[in-house]
C-alpha positions in Angstrom: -17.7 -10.3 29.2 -15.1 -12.5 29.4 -11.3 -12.0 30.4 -10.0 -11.9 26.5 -12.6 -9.2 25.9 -10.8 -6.8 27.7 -7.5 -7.6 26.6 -8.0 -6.6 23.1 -5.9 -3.5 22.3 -5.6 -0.8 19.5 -2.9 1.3 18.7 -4.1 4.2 16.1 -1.2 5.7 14.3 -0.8 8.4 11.2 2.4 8.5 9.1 2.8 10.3 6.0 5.4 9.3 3.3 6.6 11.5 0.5 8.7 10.2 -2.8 10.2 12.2 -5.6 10.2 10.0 -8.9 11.9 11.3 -12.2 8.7 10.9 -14.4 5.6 13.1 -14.8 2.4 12.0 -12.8 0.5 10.5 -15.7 3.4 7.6 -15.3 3.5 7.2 -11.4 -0.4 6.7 -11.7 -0.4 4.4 -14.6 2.3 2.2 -12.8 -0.1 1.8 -9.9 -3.3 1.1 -11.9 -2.1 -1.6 -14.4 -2.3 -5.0 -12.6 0.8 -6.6 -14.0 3.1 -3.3 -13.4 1.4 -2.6 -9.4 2.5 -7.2 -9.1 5.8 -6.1 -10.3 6.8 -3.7 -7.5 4.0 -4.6 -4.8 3.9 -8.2 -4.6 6.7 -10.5 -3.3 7.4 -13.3 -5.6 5.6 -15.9 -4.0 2.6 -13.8 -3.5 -1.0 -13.9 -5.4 -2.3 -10.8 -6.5 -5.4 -9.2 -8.3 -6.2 -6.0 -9.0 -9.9 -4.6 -10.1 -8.8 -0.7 -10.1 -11.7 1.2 -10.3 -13.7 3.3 -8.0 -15.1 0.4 -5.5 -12.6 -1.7 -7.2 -10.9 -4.3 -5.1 -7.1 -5.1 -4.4 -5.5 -8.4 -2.7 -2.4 -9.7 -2.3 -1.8 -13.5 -0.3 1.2 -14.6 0.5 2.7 -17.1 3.3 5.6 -16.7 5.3 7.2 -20.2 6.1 7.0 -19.9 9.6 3.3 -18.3 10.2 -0.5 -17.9 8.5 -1.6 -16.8 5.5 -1.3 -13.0 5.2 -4.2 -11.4 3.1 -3.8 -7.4 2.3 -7.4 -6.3 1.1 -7.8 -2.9 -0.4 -11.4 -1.3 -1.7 -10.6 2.0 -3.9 -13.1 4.5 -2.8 -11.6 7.4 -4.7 -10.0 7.9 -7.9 -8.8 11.1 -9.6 -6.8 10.3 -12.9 -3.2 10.9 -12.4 -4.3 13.0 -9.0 -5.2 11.0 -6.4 -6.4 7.6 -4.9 -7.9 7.0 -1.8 -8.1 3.6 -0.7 -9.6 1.9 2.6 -7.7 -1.5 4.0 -7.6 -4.4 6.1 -4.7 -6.8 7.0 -5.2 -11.0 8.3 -3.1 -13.1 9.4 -5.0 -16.2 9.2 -8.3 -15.5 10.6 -7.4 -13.0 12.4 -7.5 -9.3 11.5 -4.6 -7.3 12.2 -4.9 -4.0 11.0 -7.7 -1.5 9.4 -6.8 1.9 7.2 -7.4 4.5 5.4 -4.8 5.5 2.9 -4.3 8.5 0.4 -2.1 8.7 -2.1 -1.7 12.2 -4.0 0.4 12.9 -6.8 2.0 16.1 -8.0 3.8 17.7 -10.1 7.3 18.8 -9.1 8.4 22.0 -10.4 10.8 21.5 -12.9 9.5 17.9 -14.0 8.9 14.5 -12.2 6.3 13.9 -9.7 6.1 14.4 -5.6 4.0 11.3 -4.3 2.7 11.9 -1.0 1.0 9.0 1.2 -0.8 9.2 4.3 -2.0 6.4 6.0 -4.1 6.7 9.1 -4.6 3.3 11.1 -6.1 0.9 13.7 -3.8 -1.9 14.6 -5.4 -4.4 16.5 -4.2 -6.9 19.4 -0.4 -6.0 18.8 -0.7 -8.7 15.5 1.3 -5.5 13.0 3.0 -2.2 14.7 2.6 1.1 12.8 6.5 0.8 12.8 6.2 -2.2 10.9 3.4 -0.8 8.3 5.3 2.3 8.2 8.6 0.4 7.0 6.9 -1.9 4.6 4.8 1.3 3.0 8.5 3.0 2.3 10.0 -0.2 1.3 6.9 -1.1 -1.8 7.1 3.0 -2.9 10.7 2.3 -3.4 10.4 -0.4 -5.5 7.9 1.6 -7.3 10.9 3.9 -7.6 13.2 1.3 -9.0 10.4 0.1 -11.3 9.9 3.2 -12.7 13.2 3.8 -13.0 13.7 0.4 -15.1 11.4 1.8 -17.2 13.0 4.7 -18.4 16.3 3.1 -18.5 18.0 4.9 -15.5 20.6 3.5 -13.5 18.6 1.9 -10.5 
């Protein structure tokens, strides 16, 4: 074994979001599983994203910083319950280098009264210091509210 070999690290971190959005569940869902709506409020401008969303369906979203590599978000959907829940596993590259592996679940409920309560919990391994769950943690709250704004723009809300 070489040197390098024992210098890889891992940091393994759980964080678990929650968001209250102003429209039933059915509408939450639908604006995560139609590929133009999820680009709208998930991908940067500059970014290329697709979006097969279906049980062993696949997610990715490139995009390039100007300073750095290629950044490639890779998502497989390995469970999908119809305006319930989605479970999805992930990996993050920088270049050729993998940064970050994860298992996410998303769960979507009704709030009494009206509206939905979305709850994320990611669980993951980040690898070699290349993304800090502080990092993935502030990016995760920063996409679910502009899920919250695009919703919002939907229903003609003040955003």
């Amino acid at each position: 074994m070489t040197d390098r070999q024992f210098s890889h690290t891992i940091a393994h971190a759980t964080f678990c979001l929650e968001r209250r959005y102003p429209v039933p569940p059915a509408r939450v869902f639908a604006a995560w599983a139609d590929p133009q709506a999820k680009a709208g409020w998930f991908s940067g401008a500059d970014a290329a994203h697709e979006l097969d969303f279906r049980v062993g369906g696949r997610e990715i979203n490139r995009a390039r910083r100007a300073d750095g590599p290629e950044l490639v978000f890779e998502s497989w959907y390995r469970d999908i319950v119809p305006d319930r829940r989605l479970v999805y596993t992930s990996t993050l590259s920088a270049g050729s280098e993998l940064a970050t592996v994860s298992l996410t679940t998303v769960e979507f409920l009704t709030r009494p009264g009206g509206g939905t309560l979305l709850v994320l919990t990611e669980q993951g391994a980040f690898l070699n210091g290349n993304e800090e769950p502080s990092w993935r943690e502030q990016g995760t709250g920063a996409w679910l509210d502009a899920l919250g704004a695009h919703l919002r723009n939907e229903t003609g809300e003040p955003t």
